[in-house]
mmJSON file of the N, C-alpha and C atoms, coordinates in Angstrom:
{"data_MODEL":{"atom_site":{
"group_PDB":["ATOM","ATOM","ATOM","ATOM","ATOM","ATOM","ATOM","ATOM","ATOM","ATOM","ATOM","ATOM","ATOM","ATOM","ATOM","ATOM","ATOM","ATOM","ATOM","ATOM","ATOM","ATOM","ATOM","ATOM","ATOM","ATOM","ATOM","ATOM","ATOM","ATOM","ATOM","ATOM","ATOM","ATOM","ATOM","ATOM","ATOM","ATOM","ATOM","ATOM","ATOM","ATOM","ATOM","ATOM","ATOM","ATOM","ATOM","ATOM","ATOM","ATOM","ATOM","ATOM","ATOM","ATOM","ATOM","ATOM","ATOM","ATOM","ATOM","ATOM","ATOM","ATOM","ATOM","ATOM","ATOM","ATOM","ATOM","ATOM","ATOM","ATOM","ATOM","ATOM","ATOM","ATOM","ATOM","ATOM","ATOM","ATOM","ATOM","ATOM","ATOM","ATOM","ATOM","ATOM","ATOM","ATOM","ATOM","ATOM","ATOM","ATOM","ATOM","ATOM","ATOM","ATOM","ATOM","ATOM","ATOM","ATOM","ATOM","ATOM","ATOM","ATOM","ATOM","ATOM","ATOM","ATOM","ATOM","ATOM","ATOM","ATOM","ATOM","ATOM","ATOM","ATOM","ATOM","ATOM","ATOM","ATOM","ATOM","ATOM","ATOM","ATOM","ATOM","ATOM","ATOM","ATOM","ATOM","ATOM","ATOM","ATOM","ATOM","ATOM","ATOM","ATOM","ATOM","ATOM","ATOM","ATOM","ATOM","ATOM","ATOM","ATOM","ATOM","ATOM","ATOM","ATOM","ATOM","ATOM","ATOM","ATOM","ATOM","ATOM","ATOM","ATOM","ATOM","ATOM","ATOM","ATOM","ATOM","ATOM","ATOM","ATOM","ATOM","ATOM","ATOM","ATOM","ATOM","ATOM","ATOM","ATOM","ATOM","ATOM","ATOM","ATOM","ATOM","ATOM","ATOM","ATOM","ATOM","ATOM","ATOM","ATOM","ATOM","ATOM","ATOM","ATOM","ATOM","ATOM","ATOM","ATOM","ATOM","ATOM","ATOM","ATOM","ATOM","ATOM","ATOM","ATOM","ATOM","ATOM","ATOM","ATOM","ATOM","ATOM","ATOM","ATOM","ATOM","ATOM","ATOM","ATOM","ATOM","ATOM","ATOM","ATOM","ATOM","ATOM","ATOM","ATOM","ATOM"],
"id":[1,2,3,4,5,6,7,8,9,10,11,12,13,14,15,16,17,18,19,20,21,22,23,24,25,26,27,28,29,30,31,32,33,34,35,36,37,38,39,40,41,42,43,44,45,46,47,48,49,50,51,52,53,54,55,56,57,58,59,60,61,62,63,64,65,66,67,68,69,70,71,72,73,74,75,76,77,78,79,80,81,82,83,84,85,86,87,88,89,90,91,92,93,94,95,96,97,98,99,100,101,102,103,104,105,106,107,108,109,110,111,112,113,114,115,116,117,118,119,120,121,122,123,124,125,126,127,128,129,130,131,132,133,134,135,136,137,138,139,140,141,142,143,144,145,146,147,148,149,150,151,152,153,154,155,156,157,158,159,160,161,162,163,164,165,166,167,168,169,170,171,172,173,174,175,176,177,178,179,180,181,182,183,184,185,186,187,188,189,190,191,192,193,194,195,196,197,198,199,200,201,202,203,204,205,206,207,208,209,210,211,212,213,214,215,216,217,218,219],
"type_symbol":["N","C","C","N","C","C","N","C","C","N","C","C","N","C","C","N","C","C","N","C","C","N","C","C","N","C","C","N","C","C","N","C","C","N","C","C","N","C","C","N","C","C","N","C","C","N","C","C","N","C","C","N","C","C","N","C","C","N","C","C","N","C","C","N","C","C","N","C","C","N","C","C","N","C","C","N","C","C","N","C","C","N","C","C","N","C","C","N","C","C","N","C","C","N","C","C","N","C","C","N","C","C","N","C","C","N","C","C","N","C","C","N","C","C","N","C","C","N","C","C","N","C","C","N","C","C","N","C","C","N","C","C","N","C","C","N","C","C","N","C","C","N","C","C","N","C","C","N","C","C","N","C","C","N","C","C","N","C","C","N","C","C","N","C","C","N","C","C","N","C","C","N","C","C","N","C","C","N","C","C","N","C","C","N","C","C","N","C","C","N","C","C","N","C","C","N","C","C","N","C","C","N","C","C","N","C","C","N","C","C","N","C","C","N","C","C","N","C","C"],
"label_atom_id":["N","CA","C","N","CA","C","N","CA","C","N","CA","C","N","CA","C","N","CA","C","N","CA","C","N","CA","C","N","CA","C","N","CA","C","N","CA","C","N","CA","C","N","CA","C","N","CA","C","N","CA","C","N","CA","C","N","CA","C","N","CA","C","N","CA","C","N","CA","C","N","CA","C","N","CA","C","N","CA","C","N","CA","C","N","CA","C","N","CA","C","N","CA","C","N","CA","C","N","CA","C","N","CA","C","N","CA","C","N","CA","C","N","CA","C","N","CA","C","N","CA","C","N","CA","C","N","CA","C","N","CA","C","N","CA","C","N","CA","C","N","CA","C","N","CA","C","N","CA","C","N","CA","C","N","CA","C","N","CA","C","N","CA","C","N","CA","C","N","CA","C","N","CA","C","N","CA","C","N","CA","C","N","CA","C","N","CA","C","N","CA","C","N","CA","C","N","CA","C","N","CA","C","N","CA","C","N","CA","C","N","CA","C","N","CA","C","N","CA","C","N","CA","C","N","CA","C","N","CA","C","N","CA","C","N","CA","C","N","CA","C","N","CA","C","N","CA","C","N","CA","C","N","CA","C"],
"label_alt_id":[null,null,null,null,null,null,null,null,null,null,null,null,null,null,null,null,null,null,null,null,null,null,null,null,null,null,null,null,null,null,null,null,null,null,null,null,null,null,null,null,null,null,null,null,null,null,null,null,null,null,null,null,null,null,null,null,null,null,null,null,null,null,null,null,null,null,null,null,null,null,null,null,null,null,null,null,null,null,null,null,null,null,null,null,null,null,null,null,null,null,null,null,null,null,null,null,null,null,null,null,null,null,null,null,null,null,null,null,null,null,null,null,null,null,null,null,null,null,null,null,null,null,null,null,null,null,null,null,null,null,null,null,null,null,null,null,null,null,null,null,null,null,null,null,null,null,null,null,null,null,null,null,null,null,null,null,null,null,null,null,null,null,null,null,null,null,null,null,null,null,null,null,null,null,null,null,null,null,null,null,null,null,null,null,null,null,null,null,null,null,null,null,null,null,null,null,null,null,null,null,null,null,null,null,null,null,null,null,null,null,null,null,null,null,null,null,null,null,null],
"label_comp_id":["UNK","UNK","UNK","UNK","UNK","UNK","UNK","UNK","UNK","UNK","UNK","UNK","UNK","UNK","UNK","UNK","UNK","UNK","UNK","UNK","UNK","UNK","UNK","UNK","UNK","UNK","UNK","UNK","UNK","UNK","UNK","UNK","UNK","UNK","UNK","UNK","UNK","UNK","UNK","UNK","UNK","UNK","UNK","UNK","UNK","UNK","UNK","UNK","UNK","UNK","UNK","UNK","UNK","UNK","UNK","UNK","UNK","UNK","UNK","UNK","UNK","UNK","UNK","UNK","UNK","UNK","UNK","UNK","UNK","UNK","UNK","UNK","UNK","UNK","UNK","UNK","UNK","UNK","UNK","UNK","UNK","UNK","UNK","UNK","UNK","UNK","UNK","UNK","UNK","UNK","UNK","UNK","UNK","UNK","UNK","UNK","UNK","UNK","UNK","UNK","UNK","UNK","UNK","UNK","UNK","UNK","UNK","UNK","UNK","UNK","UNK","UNK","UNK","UNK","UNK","UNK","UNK","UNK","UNK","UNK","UNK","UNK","UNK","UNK","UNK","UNK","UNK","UNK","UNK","UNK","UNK","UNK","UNK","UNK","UNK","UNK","UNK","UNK","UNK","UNK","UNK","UNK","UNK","UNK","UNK","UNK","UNK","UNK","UNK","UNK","UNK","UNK","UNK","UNK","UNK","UNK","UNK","UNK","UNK","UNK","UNK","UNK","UNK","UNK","UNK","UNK","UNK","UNK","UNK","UNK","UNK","UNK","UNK","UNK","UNK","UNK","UNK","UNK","UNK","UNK","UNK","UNK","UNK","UNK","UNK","UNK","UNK","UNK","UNK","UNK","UNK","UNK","UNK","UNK","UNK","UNK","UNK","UNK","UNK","UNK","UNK","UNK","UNK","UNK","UNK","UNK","UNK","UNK","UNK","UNK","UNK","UNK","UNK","UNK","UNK","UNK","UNK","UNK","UNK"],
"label_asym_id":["A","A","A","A","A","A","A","A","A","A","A","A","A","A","A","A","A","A","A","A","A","A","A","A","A","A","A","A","A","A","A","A","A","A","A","A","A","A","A","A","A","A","A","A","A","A","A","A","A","A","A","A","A","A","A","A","A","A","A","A","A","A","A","A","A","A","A","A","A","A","A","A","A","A","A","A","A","A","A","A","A","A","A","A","A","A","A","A","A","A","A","A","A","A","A","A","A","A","A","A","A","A","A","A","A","A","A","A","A","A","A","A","A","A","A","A","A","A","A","A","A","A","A","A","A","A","A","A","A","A","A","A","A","A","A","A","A","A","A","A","A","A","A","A","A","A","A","A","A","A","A","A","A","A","A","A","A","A","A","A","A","A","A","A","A","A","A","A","A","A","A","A","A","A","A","A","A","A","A","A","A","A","A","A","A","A","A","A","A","A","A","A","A","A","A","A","A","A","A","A","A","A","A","A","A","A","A","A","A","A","A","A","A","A","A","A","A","A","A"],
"label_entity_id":["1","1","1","1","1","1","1","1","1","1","1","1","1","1","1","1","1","1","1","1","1","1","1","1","1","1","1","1","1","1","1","1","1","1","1","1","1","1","1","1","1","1","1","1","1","1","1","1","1","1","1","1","1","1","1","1","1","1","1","1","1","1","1","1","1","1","1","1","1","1","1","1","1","1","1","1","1","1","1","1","1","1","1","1","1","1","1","1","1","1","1","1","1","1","1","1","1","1","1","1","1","1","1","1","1","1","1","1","1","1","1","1","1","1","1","1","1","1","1","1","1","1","1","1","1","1","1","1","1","1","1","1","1","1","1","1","1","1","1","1","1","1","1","1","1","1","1","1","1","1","1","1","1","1","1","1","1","1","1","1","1","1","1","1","1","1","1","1","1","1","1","1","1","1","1","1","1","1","1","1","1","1","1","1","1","1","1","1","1","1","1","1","1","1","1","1","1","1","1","1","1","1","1","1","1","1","1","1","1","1","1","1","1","1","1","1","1","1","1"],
"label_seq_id":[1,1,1,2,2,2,3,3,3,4,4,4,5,5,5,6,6,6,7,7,7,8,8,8,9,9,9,10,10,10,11,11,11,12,12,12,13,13,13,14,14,14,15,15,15,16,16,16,17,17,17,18,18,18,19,19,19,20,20,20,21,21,21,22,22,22,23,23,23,24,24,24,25,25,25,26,26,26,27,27,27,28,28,28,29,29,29,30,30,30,31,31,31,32,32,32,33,33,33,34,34,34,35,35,35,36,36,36,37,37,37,38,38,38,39,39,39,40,40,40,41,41,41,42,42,42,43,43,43,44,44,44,45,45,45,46,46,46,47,47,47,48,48,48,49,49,49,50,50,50,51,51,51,52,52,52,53,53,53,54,54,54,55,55,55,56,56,56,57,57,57,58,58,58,59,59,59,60,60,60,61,61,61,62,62,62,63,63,63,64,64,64,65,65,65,66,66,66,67,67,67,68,68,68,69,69,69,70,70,70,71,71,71,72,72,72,73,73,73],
"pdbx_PDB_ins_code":[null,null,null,null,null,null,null,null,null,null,null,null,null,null,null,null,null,null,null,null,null,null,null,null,null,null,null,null,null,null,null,null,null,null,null,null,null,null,null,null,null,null,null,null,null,null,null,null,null,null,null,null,null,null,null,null,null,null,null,null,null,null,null,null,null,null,null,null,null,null,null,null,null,null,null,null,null,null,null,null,null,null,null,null,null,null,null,null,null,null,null,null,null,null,null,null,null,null,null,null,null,null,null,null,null,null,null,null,null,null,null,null,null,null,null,null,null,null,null,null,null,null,null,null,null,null,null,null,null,null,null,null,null,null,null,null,null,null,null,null,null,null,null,null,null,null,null,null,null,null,null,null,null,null,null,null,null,null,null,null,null,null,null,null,null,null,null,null,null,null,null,null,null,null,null,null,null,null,null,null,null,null,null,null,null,null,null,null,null,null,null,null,null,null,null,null,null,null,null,null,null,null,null,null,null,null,null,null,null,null,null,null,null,null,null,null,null,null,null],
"Cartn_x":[2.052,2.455,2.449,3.34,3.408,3.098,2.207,1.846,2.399,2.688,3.679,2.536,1.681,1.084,2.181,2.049,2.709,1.817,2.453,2.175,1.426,0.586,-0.26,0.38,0.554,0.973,2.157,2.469,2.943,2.033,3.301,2.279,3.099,3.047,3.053,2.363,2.574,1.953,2.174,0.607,-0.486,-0.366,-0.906,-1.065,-0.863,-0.552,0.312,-0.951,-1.667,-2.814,-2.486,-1.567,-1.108,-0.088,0.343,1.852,2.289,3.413,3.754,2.887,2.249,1.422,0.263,-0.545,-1.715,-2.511,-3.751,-4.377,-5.25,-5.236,-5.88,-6.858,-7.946,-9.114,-8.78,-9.143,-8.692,-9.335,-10.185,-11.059,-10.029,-9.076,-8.504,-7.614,-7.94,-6.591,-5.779,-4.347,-3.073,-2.299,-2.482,-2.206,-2.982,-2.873,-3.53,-2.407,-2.385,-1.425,-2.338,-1.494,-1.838,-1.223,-1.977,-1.463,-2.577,-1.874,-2.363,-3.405,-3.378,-4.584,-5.506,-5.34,-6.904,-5.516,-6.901,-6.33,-6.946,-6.058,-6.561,-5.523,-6.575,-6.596,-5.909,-4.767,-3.745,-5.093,-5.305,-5.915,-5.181,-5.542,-5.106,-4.991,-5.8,-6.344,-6.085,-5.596,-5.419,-5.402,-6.081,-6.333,-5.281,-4.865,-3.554,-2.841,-1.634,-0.978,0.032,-0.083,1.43,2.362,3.153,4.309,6.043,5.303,6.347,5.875,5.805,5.353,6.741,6.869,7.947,7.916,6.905,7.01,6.502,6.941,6.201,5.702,4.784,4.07,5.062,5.203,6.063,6.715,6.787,7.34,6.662,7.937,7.348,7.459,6.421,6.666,6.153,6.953,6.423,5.74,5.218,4.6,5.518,5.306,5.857,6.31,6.797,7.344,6.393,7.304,6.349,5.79,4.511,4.112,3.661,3.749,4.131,3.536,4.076,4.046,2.962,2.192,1.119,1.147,0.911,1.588,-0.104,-0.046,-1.899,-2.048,-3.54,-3.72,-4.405],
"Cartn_y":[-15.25,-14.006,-12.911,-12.264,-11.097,-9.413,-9.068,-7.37,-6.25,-5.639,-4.245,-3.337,-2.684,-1.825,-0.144,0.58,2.045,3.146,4.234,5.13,5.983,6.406,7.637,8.959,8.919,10.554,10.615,11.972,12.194,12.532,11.75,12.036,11.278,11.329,10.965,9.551,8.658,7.376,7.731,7.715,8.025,6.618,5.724,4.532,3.585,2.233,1.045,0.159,-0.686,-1.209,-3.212,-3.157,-4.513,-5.268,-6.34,-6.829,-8.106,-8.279,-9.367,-10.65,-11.764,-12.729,-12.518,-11.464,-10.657,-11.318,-11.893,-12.353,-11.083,-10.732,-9.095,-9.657,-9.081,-8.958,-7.099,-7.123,-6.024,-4.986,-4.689,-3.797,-3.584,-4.329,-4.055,-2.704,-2.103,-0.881,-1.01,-1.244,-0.976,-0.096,1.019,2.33,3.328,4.3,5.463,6.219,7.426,8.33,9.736,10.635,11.666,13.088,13.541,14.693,15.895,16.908,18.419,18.206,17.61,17.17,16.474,15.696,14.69,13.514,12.65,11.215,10.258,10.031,8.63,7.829,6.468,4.615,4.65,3.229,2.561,1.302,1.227,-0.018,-1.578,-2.37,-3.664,-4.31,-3.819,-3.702,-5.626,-6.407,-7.471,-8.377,-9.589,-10.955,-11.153,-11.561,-12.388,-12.336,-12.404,-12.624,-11.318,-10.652,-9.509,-10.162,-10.133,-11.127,-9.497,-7.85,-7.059,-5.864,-5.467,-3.986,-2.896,-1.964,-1.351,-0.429,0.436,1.608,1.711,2.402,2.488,3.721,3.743,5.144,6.037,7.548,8.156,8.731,7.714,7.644,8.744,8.988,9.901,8.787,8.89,8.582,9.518,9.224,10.073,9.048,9.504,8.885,7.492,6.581,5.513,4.757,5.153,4.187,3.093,2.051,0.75,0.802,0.814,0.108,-0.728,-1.893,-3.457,-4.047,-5.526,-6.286,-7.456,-8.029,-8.602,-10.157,-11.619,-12.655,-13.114,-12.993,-13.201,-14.978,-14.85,-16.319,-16.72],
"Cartn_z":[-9.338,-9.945,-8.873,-8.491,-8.07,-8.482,-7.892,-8.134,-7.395,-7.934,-6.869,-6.869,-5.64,-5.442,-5.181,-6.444,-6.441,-6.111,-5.414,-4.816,-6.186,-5.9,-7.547,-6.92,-5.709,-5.701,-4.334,-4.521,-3.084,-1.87,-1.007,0.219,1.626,2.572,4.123,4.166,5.24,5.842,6.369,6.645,7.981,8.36,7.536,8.387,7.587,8.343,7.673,8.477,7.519,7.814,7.468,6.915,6.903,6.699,7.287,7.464,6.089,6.436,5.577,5.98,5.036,5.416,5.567,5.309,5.622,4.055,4.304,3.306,2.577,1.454,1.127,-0.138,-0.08,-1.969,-1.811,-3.414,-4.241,-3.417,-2.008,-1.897,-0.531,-0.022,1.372,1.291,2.102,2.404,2.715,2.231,2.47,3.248,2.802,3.625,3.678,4.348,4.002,3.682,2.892,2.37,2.769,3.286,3.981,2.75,1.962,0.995,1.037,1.349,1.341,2.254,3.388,4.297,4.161,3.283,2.785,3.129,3.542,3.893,2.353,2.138,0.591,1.126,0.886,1.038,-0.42,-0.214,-1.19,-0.693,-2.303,-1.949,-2.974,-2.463,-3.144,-4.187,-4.783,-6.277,-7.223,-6.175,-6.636,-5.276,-5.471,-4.19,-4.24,-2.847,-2.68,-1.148,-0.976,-0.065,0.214,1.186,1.276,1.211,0.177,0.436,0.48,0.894,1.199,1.325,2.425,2.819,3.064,1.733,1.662,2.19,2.762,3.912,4.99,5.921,7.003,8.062,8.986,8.93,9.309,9.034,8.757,7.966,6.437,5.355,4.295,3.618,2.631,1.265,0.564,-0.754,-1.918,-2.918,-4.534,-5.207,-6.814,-7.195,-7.921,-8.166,-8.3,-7.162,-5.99,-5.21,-5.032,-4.464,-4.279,-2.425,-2.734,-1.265,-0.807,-1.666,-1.335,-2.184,-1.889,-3.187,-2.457,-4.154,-3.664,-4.187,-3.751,-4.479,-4.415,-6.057,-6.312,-5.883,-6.098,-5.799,-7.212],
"occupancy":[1.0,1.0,1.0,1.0,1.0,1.0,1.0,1.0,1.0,1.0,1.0,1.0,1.0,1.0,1.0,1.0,1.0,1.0,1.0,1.0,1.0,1.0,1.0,1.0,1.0,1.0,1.0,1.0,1.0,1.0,1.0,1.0,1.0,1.0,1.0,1.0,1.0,1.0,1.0,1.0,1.0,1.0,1.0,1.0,1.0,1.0,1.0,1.0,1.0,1.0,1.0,1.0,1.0,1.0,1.0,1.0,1.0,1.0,1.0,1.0,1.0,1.0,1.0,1.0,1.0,1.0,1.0,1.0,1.0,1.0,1.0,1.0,1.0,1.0,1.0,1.0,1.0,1.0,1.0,1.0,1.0,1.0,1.0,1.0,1.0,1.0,1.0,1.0,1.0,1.0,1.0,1.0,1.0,1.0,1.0,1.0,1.0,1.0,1.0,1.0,1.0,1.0,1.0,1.0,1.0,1.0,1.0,1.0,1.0,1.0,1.0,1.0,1.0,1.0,1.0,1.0,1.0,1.0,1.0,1.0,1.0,1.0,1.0,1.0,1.0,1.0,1.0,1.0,1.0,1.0,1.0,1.0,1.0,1.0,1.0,1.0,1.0,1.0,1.0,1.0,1.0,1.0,1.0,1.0,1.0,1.0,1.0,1.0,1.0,1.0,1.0,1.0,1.0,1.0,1.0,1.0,1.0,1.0,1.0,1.0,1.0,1.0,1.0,1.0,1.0,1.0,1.0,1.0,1.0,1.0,1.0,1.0,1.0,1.0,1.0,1.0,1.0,1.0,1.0,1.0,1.0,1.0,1.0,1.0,1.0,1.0,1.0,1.0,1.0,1.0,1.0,1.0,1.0,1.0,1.0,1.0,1.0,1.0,1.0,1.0,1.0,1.0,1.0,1.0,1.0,1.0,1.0,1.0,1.0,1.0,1.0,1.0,1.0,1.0,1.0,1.0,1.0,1.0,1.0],
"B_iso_or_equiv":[0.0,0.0,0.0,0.0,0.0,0.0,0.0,0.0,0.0,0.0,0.0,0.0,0.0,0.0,0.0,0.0,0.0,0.0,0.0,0.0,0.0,0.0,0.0,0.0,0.0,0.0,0.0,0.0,0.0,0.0,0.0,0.0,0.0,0.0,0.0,0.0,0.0,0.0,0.0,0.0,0.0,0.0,0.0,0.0,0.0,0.0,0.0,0.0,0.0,0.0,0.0,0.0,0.0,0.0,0.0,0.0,0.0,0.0,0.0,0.0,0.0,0.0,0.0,0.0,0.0,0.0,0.0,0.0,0.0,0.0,0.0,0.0,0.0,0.0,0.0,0.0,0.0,0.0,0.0,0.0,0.0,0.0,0.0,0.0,0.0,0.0,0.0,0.0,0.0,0.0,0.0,0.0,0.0,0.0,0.0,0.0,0.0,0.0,0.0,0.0,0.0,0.0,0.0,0.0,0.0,0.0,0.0,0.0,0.0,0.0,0.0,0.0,0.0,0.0,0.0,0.0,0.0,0.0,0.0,0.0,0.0,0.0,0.0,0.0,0.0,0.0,0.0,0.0,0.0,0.0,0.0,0.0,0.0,0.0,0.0,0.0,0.0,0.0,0.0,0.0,0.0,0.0,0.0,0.0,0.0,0.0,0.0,0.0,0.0,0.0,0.0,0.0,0.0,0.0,0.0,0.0,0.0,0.0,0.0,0.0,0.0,0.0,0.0,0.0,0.0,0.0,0.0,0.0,0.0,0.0,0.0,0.0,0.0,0.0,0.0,0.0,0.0,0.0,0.0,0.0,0.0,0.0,0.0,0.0,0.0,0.0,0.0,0.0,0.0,0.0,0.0,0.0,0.0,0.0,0.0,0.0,0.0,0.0,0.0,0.0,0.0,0.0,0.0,0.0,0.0,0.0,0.0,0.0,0.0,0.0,0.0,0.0,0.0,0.0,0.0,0.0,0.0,0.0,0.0],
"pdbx_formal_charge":[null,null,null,null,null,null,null,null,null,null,null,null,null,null,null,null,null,null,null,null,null,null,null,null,null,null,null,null,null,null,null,null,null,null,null,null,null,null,null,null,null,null,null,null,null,null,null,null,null,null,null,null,null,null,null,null,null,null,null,null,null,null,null,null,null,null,null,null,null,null,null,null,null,null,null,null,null,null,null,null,null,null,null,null,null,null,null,null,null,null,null,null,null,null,null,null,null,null,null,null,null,null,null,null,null,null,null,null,null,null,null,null,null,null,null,null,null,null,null,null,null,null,null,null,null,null,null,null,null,null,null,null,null,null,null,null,null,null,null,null,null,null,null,null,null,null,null,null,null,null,null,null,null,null,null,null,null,null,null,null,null,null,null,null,null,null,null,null,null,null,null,null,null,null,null,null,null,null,null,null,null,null,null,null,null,null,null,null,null,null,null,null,null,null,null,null,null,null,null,null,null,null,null,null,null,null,null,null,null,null,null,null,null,null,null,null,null,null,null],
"auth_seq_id":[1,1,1,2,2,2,3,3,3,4,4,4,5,5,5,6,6,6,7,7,7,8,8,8,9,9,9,10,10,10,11,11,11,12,12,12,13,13,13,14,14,14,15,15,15,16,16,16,17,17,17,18,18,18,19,19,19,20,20,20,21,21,21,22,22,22,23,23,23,24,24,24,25,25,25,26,26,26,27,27,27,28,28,28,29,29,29,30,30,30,31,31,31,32,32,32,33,33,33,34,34,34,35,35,35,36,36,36,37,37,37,38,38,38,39,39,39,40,40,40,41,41,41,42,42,42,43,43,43,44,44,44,45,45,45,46,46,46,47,47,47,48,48,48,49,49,49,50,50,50,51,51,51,52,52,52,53,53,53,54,54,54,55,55,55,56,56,56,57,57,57,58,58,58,59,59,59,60,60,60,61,61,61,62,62,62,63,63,63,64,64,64,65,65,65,66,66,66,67,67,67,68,68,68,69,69,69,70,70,70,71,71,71,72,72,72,73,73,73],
"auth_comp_id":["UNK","UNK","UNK","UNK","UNK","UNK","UNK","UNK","UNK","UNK","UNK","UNK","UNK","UNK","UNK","UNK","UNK","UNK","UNK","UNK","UNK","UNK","UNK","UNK","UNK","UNK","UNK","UNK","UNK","UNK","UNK","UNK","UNK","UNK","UNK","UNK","UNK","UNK","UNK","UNK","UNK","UNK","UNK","UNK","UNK","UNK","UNK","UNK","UNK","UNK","UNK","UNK","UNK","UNK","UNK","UNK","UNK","UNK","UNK","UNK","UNK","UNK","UNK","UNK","UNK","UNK","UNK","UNK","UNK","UNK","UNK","UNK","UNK","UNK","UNK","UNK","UNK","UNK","UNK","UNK","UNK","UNK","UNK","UNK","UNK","UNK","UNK","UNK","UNK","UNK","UNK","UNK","UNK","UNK","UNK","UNK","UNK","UNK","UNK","UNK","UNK","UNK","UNK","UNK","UNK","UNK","UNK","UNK","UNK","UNK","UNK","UNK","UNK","UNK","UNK","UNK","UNK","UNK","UNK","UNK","UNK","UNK","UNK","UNK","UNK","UNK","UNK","UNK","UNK","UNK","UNK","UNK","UNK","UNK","UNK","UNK","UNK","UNK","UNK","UNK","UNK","UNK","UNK","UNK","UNK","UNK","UNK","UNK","UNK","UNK","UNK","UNK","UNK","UNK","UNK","UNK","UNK","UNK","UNK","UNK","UNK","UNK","UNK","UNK","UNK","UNK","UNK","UNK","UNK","UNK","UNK","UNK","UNK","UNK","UNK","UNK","UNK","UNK","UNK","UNK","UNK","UNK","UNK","UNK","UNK","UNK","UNK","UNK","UNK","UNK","UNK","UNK","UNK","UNK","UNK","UNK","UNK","UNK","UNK","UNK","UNK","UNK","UNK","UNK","UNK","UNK","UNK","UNK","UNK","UNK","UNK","UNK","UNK","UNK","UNK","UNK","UNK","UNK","UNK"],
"auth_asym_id":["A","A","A","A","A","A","A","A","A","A","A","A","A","A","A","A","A","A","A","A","A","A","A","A","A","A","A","A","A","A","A","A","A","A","A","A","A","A","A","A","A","A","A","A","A","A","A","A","A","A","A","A","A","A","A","A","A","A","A","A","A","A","A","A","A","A","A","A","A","A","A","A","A","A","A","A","A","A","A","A","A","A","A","A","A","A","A","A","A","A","A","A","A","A","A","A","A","A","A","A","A","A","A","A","A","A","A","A","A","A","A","A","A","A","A","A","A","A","A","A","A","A","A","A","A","A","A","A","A","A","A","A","A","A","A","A","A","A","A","A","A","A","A","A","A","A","A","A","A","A","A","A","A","A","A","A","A","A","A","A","A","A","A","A","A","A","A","A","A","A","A","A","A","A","A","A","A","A","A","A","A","A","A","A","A","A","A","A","A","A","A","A","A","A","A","A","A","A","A","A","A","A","A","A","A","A","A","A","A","A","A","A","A","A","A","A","A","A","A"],
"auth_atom_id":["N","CA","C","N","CA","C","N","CA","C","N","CA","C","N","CA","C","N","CA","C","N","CA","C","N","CA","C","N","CA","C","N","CA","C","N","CA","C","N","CA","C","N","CA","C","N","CA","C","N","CA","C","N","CA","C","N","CA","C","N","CA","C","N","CA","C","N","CA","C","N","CA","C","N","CA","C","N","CA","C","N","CA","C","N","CA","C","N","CA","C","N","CA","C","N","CA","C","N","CA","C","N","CA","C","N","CA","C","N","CA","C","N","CA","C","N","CA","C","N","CA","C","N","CA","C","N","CA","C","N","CA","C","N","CA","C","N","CA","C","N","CA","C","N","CA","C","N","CA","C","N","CA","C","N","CA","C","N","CA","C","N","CA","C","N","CA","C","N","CA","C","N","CA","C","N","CA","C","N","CA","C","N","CA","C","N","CA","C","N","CA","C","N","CA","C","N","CA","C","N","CA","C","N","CA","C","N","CA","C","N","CA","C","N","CA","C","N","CA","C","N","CA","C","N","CA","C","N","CA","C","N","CA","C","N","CA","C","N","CA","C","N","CA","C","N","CA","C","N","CA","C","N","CA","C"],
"pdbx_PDB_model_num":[1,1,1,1,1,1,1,1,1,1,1,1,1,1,1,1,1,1,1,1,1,1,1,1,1,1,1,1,1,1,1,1,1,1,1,1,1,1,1,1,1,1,1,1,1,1,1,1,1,1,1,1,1,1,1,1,1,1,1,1,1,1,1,1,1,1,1,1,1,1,1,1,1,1,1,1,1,1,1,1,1,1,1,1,1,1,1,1,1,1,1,1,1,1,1,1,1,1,1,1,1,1,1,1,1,1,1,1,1,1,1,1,1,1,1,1,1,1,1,1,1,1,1,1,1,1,1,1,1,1,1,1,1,1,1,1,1,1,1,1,1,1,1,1,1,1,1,1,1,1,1,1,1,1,1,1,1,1,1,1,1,1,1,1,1,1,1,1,1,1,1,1,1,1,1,1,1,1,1,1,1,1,1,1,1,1,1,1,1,1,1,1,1,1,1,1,1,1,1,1,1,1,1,1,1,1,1,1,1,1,1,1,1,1,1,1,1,1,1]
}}}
């Protein structure tokens, strides 16, 4: 089964902390998202496999976008 990890808010990537094939538990950080100067962790929220990292640092996202998808185990 696949999980899509979505953005809760707007914000900047600061940082892109893991690639496609990257083994993740629900506690790993994904990204960091950079809003109104506070840095907040995208975290994993589900075990599994990156099987698609849709942004990269630089990127702006709103709330809903996807920042990657997770293929549970």
């Amino acid at each position: 089964m696949r999980h899509t990890v979505a953005a809760e808010l707007v914000g900047n990537v600061a940082q892109v902390g893991v690639a496609v094939g990257d083994s993740v538990d629900a506690a790993t950080t994904l990204v960091i998202l950079e809003s109104m100067k506070m840095e907040i962790p995208v975290l994993a929220e589900v075990a599994g496999t990156i099987v698609e990292v849709a942004v990269n640092e630089g990127d702006v996202v709103t709330e809903g976008d996807t920042i990657a998808v997770i293929e549970t185990t």
